[in-house]
N, C-alpha and C positions, 0 to 999 in steps of 0.2 A: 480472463487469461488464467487463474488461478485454475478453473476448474477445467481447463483447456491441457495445463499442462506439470499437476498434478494432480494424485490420488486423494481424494479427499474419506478418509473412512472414521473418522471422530471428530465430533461435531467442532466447528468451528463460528468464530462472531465472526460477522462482519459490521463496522461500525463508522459511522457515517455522520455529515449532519443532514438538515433537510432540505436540499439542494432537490433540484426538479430531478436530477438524472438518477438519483438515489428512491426517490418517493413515485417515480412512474411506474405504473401497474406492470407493465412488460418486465421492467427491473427485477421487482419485486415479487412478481410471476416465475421468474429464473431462480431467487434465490428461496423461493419456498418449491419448485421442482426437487430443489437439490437439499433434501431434510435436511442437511446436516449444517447446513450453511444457517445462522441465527442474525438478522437483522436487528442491532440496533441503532436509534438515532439520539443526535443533542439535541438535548431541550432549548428553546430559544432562548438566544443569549449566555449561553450557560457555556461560554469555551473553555474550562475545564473539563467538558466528557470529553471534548475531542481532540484535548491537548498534543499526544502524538503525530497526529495528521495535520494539526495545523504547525506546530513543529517542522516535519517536513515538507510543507509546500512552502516554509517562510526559507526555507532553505531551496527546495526547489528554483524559488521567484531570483532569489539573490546570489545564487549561483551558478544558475542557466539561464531563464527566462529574461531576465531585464539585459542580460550581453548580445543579445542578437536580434537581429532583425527577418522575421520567419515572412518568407515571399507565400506560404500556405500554409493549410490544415496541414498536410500530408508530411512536410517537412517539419512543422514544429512538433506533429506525433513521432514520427523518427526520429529526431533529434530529443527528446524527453524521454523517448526510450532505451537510448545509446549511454545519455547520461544518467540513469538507474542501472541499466543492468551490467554496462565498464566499470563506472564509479562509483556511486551511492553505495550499492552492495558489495562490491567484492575490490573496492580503493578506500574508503572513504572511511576514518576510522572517529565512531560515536562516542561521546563521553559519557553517553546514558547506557553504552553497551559497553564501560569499563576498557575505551580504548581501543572494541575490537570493530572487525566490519558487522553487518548483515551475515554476509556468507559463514565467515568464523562462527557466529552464534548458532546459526544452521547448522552446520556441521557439527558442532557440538552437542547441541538438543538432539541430531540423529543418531549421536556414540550414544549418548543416557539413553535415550529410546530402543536402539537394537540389545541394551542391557540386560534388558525386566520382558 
């Protein structure tokens, strides 16, 4: 999605653990197509590298996922999508972002950047 619907032109990580949908050749095929995208992964057992992501999917779990009952794939990917891009990013205010949303921080990293 990232590389769907932004520009990506300074390299970025992506970081992961070792989950199959992360470590399959086709995946991993896309993000070496796209030099600029850098994969990497946690070492097992070691959830400290992936502290953030698991961060939010323990918030994902606890404030979408275990209140509903999804009758499909189709619906529960629409409905995790509804609730990231409504709320997570642009309602939902972080205490690791000083308070603010996603969006805010975005917007703000874009003023510093059209700066310099």
């Amino acid at each position: 999605m990232a590389l769907s619907k932004r520009t990506i032109d300074k390299p970025v990580i992506f970081h992961s653990d070792k989950d199959v949908q992360y470590a399959s050749k086709e995946f991993r095929k896309l993000l070496k197509d796209n030099c600029l995208i850098v994969q990497t992964m946690s070492k097992e057992g070691n959830c400290w590298d992936n502290v953030v992501a698991e961060s939010f999917f323990k918030i994902l779990k606890s404030e979408l996922i275990y209140h509903d009952d999804y009758k499909s794939i189709e619906q529960a990917k629409t409905t995790v999508f509804q609730y990231i891009k409504t709320w997570y990013n642009t309602r939902r205010l972080h205490s690791s972002l000083d308070y603010k949303t996603p969006k805010e921080i975005e917007l703000e990293f874009m003023k510093i950047q059209h700066r310099y």
